[in-house]
Kinemage of the C-alpha trace (Angstrom):
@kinemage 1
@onewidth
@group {chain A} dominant
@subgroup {mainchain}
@vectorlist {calphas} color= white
{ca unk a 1} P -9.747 6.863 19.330
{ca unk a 2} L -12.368 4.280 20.429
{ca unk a 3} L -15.212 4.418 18.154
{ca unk a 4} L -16.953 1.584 20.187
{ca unk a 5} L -18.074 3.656 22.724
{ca unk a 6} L -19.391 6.892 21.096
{ca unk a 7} L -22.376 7.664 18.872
{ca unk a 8} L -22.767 9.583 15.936
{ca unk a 9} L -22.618 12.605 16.536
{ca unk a 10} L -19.459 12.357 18.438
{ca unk a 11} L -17.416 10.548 15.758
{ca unk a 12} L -14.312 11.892 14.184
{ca unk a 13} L -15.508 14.558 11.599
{ca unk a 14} L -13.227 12.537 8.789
{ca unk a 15} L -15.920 9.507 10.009
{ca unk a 16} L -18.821 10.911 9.701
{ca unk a 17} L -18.108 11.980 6.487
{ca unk a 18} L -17.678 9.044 4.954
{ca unk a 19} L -20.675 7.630 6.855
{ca unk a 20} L -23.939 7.925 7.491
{ca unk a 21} L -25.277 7.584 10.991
{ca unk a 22} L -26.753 3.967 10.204
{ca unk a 23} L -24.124 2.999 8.901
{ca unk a 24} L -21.356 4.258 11.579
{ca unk a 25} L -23.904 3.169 14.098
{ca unk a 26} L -23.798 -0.529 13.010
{ca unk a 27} L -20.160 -0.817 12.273
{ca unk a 28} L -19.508 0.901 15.826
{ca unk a 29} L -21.581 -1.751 17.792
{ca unk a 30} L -19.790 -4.636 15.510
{ca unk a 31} L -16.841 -3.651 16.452
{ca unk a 32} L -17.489 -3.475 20.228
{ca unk a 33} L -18.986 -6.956 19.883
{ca unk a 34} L -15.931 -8.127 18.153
{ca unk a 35} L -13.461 -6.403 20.988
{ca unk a 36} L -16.203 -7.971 24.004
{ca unk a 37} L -16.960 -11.067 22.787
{ca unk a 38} L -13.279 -12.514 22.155
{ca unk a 39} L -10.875 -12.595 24.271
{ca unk a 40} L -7.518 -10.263 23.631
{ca unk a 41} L -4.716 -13.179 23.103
{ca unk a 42} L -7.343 -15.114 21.429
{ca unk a 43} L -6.213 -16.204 17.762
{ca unk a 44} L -9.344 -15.271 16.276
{ca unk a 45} L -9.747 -12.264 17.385
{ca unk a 46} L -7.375 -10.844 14.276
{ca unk a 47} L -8.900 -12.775 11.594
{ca unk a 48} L -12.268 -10.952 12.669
{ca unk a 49} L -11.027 -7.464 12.877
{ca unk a 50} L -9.480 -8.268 9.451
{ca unk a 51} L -12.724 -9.177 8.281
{ca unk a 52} L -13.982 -5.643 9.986
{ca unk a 53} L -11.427 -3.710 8.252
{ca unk a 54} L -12.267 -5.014 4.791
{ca unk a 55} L -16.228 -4.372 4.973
{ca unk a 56} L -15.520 -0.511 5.856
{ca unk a 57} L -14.761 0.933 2.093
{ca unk a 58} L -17.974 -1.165 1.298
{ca unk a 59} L -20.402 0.115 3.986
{ca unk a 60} L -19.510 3.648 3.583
{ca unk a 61} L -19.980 6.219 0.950
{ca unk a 62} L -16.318 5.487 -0.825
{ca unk a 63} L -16.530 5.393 -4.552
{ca unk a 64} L -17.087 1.439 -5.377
{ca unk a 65} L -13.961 -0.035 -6.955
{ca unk a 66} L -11.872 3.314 -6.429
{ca unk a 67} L -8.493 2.749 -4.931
{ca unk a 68} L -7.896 6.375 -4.429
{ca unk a 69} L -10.400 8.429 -2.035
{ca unk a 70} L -13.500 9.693 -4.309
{ca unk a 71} L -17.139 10.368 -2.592
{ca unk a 72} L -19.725 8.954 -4.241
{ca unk a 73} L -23.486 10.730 -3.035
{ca unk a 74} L -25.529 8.594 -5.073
{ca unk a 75} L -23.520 5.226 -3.788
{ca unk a 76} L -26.135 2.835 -1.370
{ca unk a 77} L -23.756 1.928 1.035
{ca unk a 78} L -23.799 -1.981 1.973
{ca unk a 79} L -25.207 -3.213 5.094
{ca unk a 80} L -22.696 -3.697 7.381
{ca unk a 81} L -24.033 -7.172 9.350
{ca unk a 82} L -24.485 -8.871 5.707
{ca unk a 83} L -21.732 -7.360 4.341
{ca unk a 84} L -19.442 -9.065 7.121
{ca unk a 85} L -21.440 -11.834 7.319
{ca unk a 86} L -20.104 -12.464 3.519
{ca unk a 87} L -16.519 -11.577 4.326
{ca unk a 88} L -16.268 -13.878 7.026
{ca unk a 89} L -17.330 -16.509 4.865
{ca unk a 90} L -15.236 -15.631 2.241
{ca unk a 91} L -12.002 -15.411 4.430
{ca unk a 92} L -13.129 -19.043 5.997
{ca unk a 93} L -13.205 -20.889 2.652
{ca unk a 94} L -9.982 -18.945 1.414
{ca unk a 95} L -8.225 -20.206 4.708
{ca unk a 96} L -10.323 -24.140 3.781
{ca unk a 97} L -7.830 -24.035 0.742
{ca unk a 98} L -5.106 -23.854 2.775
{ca unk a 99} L -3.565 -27.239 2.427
{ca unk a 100} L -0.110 -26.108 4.235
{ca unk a 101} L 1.297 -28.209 7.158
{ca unk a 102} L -0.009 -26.554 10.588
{ca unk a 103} L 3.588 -27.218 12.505
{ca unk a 104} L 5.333 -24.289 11.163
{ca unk a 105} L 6.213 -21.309 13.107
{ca unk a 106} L 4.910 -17.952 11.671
{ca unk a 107} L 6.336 -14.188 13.804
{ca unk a 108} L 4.825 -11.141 11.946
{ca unk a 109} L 6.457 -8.275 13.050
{ca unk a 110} L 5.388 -4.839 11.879
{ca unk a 111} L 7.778 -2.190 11.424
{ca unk a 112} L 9.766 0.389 9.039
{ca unk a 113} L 12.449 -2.261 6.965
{ca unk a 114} L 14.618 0.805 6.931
{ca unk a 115} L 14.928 1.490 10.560
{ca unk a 116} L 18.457 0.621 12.003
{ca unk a 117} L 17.748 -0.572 14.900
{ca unk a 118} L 15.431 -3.288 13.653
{ca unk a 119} L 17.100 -6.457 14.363
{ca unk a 120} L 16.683 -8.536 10.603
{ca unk a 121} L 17.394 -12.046 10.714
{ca unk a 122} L 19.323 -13.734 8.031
{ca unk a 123} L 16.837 -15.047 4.773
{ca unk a 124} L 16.816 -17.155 1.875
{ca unk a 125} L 14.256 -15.628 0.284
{ca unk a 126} L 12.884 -12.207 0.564
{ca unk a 127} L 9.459 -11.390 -2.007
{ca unk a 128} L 8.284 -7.999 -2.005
{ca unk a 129} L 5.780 -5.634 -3.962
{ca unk a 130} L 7.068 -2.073 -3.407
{ca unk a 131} L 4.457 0.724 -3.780
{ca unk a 132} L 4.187 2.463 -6.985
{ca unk a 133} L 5.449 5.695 -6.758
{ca unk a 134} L 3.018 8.940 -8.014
{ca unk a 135} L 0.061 6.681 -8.175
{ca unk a 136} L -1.151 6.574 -4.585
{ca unk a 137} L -1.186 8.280 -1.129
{ca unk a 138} L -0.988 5.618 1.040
{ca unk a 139} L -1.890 7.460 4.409
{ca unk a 140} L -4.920 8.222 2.302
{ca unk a 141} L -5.934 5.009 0.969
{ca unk a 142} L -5.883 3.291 4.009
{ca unk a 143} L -7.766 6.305 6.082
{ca unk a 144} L -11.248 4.441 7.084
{ca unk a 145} L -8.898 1.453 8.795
{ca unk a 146} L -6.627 3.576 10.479
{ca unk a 147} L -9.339 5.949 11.949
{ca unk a 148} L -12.001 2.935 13.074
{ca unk a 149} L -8.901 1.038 14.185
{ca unk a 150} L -7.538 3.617 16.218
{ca unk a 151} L -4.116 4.094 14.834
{ca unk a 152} L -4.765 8.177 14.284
{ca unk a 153} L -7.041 10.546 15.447
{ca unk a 154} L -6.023 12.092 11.895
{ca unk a 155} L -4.879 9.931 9.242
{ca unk a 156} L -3.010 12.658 7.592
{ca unk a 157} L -0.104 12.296 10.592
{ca unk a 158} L 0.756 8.835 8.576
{ca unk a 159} L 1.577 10.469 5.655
{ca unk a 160} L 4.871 11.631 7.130
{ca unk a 161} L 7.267 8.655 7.084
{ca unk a 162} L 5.145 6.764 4.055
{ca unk a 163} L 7.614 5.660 1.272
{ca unk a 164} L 6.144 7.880 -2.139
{ca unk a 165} L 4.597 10.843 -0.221
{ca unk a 166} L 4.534 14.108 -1.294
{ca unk a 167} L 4.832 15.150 3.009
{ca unk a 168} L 8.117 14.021 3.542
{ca unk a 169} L 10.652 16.657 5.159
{ca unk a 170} L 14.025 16.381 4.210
{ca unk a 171} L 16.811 18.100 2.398
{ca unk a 172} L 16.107 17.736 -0.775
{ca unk a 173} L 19.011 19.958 -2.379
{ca unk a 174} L 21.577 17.959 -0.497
{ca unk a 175} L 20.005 14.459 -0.798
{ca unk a 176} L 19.856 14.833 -4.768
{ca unk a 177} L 23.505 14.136 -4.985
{ca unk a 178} L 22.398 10.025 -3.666
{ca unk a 179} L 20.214 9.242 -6.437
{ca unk a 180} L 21.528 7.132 -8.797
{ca unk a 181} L 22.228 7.768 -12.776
{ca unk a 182} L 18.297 6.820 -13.621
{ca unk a 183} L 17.303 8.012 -10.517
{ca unk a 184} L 18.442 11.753 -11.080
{ca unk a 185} L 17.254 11.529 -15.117
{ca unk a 186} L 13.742 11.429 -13.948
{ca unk a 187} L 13.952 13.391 -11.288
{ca unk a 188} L 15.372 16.136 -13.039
{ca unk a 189} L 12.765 15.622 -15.886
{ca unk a 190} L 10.392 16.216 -13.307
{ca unk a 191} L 11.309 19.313 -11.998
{ca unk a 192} L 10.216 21.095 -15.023
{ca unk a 193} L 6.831 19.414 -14.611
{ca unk a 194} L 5.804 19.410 -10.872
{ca unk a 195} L 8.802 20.612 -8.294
{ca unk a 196} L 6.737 18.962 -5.020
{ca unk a 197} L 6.115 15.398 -7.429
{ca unk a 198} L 9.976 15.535 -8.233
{ca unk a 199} L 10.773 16.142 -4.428
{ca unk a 200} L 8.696 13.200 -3.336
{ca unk a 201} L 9.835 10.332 -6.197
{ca unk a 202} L 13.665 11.178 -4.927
{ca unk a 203} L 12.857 10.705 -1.788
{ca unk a 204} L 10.600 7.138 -2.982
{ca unk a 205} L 13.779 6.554 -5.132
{ca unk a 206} L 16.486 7.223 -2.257
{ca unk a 207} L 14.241 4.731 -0.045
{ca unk a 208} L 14.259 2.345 -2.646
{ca unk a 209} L 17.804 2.673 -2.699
{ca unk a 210} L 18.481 2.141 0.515
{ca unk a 211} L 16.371 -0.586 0.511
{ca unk a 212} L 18.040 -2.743 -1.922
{ca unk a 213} L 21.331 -2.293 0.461
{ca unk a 214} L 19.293 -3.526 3.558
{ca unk a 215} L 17.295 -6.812 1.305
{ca unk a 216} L 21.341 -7.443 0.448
{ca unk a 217} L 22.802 -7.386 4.403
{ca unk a 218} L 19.601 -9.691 5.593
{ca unk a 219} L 20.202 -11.954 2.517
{ca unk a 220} L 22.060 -15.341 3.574
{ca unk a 221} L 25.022 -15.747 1.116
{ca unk a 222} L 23.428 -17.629 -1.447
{ca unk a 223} L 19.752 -15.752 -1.101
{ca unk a 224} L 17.189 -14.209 -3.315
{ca unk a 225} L 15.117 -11.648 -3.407
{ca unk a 226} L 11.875 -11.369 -5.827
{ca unk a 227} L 10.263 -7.662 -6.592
{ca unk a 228} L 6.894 -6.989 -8.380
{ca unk a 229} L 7.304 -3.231 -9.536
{ca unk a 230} L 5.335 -1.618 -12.526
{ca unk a 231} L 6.221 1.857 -14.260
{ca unk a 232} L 4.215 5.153 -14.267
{ca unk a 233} L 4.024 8.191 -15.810
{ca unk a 234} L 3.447 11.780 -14.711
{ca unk a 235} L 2.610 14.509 -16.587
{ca unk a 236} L 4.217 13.168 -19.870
{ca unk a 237} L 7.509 11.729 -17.520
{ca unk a 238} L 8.028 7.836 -17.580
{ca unk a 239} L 8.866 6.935 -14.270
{ca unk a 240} L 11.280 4.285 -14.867
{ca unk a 241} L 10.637 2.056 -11.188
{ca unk a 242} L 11.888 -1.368 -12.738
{ca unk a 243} L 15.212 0.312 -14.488
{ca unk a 244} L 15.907 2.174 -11.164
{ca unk a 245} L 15.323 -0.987 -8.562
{ca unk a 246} L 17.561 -2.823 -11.307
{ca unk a 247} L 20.463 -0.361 -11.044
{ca unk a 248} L 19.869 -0.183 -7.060
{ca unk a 249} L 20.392 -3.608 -6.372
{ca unk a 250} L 23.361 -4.115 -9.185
{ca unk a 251} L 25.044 -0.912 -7.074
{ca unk a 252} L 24.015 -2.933 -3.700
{ca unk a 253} L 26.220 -5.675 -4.676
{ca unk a 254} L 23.821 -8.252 -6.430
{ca unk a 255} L 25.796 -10.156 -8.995
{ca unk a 256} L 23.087 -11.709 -10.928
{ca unk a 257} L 19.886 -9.930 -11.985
{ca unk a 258} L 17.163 -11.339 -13.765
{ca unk a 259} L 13.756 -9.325 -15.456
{ca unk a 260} L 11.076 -10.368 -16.865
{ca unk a 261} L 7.150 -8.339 -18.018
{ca unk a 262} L 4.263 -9.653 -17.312
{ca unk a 263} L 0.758 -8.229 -18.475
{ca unk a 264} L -1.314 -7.273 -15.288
{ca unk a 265} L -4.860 -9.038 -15.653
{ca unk a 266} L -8.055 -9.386 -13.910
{ca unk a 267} L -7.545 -5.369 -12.954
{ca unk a 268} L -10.321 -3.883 -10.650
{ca unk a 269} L -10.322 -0.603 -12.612
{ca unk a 270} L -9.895 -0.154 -15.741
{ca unk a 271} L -6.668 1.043 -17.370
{ca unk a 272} L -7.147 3.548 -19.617
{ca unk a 273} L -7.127 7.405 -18.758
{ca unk a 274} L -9.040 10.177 -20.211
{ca unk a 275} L -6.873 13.709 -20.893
{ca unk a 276} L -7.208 15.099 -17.036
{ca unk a 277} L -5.702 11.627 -15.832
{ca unk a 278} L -9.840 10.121 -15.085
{ca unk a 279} L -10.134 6.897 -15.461
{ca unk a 280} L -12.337 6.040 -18.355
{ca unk a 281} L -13.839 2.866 -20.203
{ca unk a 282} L -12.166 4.795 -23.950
{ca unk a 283} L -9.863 1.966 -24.964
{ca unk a 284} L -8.812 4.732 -27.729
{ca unk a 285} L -7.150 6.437 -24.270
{ca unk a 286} L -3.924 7.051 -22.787
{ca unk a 287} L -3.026 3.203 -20.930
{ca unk a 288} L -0.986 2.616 -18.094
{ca unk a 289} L -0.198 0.150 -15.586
{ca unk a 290} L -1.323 -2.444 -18.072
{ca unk a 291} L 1.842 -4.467 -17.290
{ca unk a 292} L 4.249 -5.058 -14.280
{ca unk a 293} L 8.248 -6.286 -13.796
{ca unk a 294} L 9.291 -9.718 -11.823
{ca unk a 295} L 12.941 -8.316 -10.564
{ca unk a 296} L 14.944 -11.105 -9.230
{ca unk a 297} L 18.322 -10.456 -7.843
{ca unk a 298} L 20.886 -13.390 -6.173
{ca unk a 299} L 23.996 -13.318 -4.284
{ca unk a 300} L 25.524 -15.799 -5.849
């Protein structure tokens, strides 16, 4: 879909209604300008559609520091020219602090780490922030990008495929038997809570699995690979992330495994939850991801 070209009234219903029309109006004729003005094979031409994709939560009627999808009808929405007028800016002096050597190489190569085909070179060092199971739909989160950027006509086709979603399709009676001792505890705990939540963390949990065989193979022999993971909890369940990635990468063949906590600071929202789950400003309420695990696991 190429919102450049097409007005208002046109625009992908999921668009419009996040949007008003001033607002779509202006962010489709910025990013027209953006795709006219600079070349394809240009190097710039990423950093500004970065900058594009980061003023669209902003300029739209998303609730203001929500991660998750909430409509707010009293928000003001930004404008969009300022509002990427200060991203640009900000992105500028963030790359200004950059005092790394300009001769390296750098290949970024999207794709799914668990595909076998994908050709994986051989690493030293592998650092990775998994995704935290039960707390977000990713498809979801990421909707206004993927619609304005054209990678869906509907951003709920992403969700299929997405490590943690409740849309996978697989078998889940016959897959059970993969998970791992902490792996099938929580799942099983789950069941009695929530069958489709305890269908979608085994199938997070057998990814996560297979991923810690796969960080192993593309490891050189005397590599290392770093994980930030935090814990959750679901309807009274602790989902145990840290223990399970743990015993996933001691059963991939990683013979020395160090863990540390670390308290999780400088949070956009806060952490405390109200009895429905709502987030709430009651620091006499439930608290969760207040803290987060640094897994490190070596070959050698």
């Amino acid at each position: 879909m190429d919102t450049s070209f097409i007005n208002y009234e046109g625009a992908n219903e999921r668009l419009k209604y996040w949007y008003g029309k001033k607002e779509f109006d202006n962010l489709a004729r910025l990013k027209k300008a953006i795709e006219q003005t600079i070349p394809e094979q240009n190097r710039y031409k990423l950093f500004f559609i970065c900058a594009f994709s980061n003023i669209l939560k902003p300029t739209s009627f998303w609730l203001t520091k929500s991660i998750k999808p909430q409509y707010d009808p009293n928000k003001k929405p930004a404008d969009v020219i300022t509002c990427f007028d200060i991203q640009v800016q900000f992105m500028i002096a963030a790359n200004d602090q950059n005092d790394a050597i300009g001769n390296s190489r750098t290949k970024i190569v999207t794709a799914n780490f668990l595909n076998k085909s994908l050709r994986r070179p051989k690493v030293d060092l592998i650092i990775t922030s998994p995704p935290y199971v039960t707390s977000y739909e990713y498809a979801d989160l990421h909707q206004l990008s993927s619609l304005w950027l054209g990678y869906a006509d509907d951003y709920t086709e992403l969700r299929e495929g997405s490590i943690g979603s409740l849309h996978h399709v697989y078998n889940f009676d016959r897959e059970l038997k993969r998970l791992n001792s902490t792996g099938t505890n929580i799942v099983f705990r789950l069941l009695d809570q929530d069958k489709a939540k305890a269908r979608s963390v085994a199938k997070y949990f057998l990814d996560m699995q297979q991923m810690a065989r796969v960080t192993y193979n593309m490891l050189s022999d005397k590599g290392m690979a770093l994980f930030v993971i935090g814990n959750t909890e679901y309807k009274g369940v602790r989902i145990e992330n840290a223990r399970h990635l743990v015993e996933s990468l001691a059963e991939s063949g990683f013979n020395r495994i160090l863990i540390t906590k670390r308290r999780i600071t400088g949070k956009i929202l806060t952490p405390y939850r109200d009895e429905c789950g709502r987030f709430t400003t009651d620091n006499n309420s439930r608290k969760v991801y207040s803290e987060e695990y640094i897994v490190i696991g070596r070959k050698a």
